[in-house]
PyMOL CGO cylinders between C-alpha atoms (Angstrom):
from pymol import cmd
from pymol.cgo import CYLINDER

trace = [
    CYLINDER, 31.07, -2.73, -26.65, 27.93, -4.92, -27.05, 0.3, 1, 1, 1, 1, 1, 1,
    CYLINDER, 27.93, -4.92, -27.05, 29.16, -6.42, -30.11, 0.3, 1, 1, 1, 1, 1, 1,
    CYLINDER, 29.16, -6.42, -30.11, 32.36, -7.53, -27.90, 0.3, 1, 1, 1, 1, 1, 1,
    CYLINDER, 32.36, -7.53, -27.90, 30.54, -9.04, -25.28, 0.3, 1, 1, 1, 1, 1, 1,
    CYLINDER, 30.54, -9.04, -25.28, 28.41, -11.01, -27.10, 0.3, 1, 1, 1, 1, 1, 1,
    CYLINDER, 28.41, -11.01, -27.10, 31.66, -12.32, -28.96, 0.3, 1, 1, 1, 1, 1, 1,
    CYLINDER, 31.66, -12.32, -28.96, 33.51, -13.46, -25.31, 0.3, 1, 1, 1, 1, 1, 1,
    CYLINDER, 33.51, -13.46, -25.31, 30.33, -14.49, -23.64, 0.3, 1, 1, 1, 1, 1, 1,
    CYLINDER, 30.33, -14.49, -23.64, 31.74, -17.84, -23.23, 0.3, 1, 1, 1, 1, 1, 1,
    CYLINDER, 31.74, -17.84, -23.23, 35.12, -16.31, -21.69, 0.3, 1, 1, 1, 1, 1, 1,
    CYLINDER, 35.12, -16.31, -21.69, 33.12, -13.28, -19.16, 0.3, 1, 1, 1, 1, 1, 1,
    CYLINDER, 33.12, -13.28, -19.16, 30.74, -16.45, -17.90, 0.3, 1, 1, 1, 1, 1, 1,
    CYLINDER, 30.74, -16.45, -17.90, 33.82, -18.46, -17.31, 0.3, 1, 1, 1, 1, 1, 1,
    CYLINDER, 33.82, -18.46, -17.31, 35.86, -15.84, -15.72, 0.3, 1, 1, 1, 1, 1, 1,
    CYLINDER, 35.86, -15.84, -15.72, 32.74, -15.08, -13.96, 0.3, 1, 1, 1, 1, 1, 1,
    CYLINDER, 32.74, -15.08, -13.96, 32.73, -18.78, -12.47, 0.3, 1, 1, 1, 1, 1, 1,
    CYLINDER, 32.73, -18.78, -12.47, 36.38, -19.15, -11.36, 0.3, 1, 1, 1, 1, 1, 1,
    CYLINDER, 36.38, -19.15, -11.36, 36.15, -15.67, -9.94, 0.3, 1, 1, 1, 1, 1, 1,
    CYLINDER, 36.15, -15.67, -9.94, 33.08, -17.04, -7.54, 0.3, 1, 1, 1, 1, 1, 1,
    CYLINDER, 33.08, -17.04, -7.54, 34.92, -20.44, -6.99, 0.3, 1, 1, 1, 1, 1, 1,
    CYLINDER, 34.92, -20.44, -6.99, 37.70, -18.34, -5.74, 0.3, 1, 1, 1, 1, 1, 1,
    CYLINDER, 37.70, -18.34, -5.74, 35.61, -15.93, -3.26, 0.3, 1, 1, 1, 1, 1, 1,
    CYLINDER, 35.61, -15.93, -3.26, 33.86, -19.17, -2.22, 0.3, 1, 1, 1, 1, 1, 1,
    CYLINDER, 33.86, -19.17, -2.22, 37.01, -20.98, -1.64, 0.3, 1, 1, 1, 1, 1, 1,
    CYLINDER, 37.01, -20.98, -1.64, 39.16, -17.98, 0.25, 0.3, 1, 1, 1, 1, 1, 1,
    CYLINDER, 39.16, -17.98, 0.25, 36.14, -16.51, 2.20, 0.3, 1, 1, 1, 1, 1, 1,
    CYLINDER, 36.14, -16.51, 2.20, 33.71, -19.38, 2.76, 0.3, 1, 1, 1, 1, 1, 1,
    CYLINDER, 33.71, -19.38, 2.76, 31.68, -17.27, 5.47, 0.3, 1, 1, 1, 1, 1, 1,
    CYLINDER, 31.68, -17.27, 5.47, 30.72, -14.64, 2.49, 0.3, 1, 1, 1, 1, 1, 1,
    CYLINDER, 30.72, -14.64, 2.49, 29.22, -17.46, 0.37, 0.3, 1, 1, 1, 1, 1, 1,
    CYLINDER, 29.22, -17.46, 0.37, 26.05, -17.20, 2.43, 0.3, 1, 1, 1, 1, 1, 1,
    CYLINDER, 26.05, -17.20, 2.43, 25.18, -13.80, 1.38, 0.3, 1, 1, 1, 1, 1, 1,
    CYLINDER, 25.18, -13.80, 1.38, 26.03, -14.18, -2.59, 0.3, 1, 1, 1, 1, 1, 1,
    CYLINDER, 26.03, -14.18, -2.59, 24.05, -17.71, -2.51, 0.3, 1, 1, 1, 1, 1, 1,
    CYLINDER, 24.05, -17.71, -2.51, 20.61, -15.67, -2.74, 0.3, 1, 1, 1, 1, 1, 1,
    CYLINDER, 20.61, -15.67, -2.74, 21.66, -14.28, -5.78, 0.3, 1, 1, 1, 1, 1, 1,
    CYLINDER, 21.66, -14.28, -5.78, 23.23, -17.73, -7.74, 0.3, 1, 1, 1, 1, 1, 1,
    CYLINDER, 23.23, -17.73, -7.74, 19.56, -19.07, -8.82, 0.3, 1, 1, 1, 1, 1, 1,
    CYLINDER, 19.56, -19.07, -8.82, 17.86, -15.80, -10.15, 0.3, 1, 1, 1, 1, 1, 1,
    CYLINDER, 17.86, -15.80, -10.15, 21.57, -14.89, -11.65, 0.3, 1, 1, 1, 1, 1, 1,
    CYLINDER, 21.57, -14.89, -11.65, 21.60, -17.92, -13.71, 0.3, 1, 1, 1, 1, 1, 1,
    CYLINDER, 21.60, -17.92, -13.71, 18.06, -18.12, -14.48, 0.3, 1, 1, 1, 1, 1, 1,
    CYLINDER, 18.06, -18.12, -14.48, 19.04, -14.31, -16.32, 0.3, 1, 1, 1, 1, 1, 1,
    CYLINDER, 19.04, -14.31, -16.32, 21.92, -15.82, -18.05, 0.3, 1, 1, 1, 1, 1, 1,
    CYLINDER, 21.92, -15.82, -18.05, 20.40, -19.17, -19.35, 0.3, 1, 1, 1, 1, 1, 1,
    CYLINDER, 20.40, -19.17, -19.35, 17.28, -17.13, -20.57, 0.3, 1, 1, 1, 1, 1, 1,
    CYLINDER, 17.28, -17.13, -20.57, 19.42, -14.59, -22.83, 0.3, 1, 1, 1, 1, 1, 1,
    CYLINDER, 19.42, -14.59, -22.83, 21.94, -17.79, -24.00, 0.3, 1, 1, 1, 1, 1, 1,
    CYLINDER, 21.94, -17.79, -24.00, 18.96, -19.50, -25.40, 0.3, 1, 1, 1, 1, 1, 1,
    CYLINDER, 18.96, -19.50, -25.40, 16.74, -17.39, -26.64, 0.3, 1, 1, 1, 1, 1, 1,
    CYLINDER, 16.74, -17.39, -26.64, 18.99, -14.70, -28.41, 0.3, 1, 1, 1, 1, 1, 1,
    CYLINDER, 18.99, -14.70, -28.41, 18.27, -11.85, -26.77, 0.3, 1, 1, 1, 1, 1, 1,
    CYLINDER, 18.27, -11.85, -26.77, 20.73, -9.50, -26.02, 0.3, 1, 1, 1, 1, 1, 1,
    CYLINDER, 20.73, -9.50, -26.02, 21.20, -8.36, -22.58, 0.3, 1, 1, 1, 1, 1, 1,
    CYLINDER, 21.20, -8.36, -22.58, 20.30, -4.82, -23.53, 0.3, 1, 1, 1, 1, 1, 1,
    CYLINDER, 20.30, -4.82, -23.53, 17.37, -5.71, -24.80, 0.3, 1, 1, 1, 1, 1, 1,
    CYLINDER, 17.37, -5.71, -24.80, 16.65, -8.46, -21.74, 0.3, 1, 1, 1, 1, 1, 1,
    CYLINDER, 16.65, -8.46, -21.74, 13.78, -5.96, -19.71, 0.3, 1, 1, 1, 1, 1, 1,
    CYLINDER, 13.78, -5.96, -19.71, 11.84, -5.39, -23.08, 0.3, 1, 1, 1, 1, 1, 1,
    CYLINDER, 11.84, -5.39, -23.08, 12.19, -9.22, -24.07, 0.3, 1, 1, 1, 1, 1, 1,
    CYLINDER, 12.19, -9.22, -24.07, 10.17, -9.94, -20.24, 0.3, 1, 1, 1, 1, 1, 1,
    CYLINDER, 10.17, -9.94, -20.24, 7.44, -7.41, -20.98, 0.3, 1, 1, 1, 1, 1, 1,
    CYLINDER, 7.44, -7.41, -20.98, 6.76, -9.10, -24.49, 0.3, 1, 1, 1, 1, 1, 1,
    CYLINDER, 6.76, -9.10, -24.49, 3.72, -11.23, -23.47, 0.3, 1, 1, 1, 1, 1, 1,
    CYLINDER, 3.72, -11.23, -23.47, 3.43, -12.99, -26.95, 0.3, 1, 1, 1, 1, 1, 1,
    CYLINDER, 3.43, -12.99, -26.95, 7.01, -13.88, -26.75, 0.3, 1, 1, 1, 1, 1, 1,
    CYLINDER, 7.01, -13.88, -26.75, 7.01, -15.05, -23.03, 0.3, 1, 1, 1, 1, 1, 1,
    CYLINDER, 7.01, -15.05, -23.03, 4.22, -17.53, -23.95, 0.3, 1, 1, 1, 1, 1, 1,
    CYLINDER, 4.22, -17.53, -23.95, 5.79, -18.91, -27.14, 0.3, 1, 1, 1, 1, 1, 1,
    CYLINDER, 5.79, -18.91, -27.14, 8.88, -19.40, -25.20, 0.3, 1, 1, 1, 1, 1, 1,
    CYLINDER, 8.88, -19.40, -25.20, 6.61, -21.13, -22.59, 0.3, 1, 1, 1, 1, 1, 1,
    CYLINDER, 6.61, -21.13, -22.59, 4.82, -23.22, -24.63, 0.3, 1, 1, 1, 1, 1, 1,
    CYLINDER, 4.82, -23.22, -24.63, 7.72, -23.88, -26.72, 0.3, 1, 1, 1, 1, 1, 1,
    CYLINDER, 7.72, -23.88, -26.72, 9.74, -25.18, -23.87, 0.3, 1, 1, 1, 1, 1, 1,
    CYLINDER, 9.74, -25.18, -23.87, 7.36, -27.70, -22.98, 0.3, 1, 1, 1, 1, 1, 1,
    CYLINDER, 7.36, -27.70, -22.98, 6.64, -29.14, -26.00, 0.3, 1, 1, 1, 1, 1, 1,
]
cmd.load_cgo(trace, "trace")
């Protein structure tokens, strides 16, 4: 199962976005409650896009302290 969602990524995030467009277009009073969760949601998603690691793995990549700084320092270099 991993091994298939790593190969439609692209397709669950965009399914993921036209689903939320949709809720936020039928039912604008519920956007209110899912807009706390947009920032850290994509902050999750554009942290395992570019730096590999598979979701499974995404609570062991954040308690790597050498890693976390490499990608730190890395990023603003």
């Amino acid at each position: 199962m991993r091994n298939s969602l790593e190969q439609y990524q692209v397709w669950f995030y965009l399914v993921a976005i036209l689903a939320g467009m949709a809720i936020g277009w039928m039912s604008p009073e519920q956007t209110r409650h899912w807009e706390a969760l947009l920032w850290p949601a994509l902050g999750v998603l554009l942290y395992t896009t570019f730096t590999q690691v598979p979701l499974i793995h995404l609570r062991s990549a954040f308690r790597d302290r050498r890693f976390l700084a490499a990608l730190l320092t890395g990023n603003f270099i």
